[in-house]
C-alpha positions in Angstrom: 73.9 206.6 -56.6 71.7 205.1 -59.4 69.8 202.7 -56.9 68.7 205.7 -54.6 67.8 207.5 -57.8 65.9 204.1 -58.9 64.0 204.4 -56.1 63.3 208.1 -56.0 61.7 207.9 -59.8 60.2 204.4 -58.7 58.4 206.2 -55.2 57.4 209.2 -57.7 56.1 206.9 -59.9 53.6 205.8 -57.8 52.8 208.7 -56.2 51.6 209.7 -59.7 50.1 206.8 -60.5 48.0 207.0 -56.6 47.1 210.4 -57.8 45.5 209.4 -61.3 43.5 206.6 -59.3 42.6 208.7 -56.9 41.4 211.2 -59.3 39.4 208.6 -61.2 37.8 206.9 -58.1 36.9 210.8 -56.9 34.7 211.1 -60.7 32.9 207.7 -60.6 32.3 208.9 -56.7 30.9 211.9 -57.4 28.9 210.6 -60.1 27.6 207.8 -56.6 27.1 211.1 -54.6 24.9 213.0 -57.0 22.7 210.1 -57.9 22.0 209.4 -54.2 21.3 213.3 -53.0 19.0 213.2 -56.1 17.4 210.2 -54.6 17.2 211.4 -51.1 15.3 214.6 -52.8 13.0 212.9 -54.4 11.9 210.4 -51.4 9.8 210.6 -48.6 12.0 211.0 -45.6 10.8 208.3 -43.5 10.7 205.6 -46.2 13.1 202.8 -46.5 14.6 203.4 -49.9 15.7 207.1 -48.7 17.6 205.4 -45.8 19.2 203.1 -48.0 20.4 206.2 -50.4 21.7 207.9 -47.2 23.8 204.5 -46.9 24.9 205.0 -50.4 25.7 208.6 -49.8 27.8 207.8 -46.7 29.7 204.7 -48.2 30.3 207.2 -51.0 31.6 209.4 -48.9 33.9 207.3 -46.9 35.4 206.5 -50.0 36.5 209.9 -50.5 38.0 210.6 -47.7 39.7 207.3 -48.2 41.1 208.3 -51.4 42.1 211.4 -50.5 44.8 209.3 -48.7 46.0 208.1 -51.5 46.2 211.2 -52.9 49.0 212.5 -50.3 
């Protein structure tokens, strides 16, 4: 019936559209996740501004995982 095709082309629609954000959100966080492994490389392990980039890094990287569930 047209509704259940509506909805079919309306649920793939946002899967792709879920799938573009995700894939956009996954650049600018890699972009977070380089910047804060370079930091953690450059600073003294024991010093407060390297635990603060291992915040970044781990914030970063719950963010993946959490748009890898909008990526499904």
């Amino acid at each position: 019936s047209n509704v259940k095709r509506e909805e079919a082309t309306a649920d793939a629609n946002l899967s792709l559209y879920l799938r573009s954000l995700s894939h956009d959100f996954n650049n600018l966080l890699a972009a977070i996740l380089g910047n804060a492994a370079l930091l953690t490389s450059l600073l003294p392990e024991d010093s407060e501004a390297a635990r603060t980039a291992a915040l970044i890094e781990r914030a970063a990287q719950r963010g993946a995982e959490l748009s890898a569930h909008l990526a499904r």
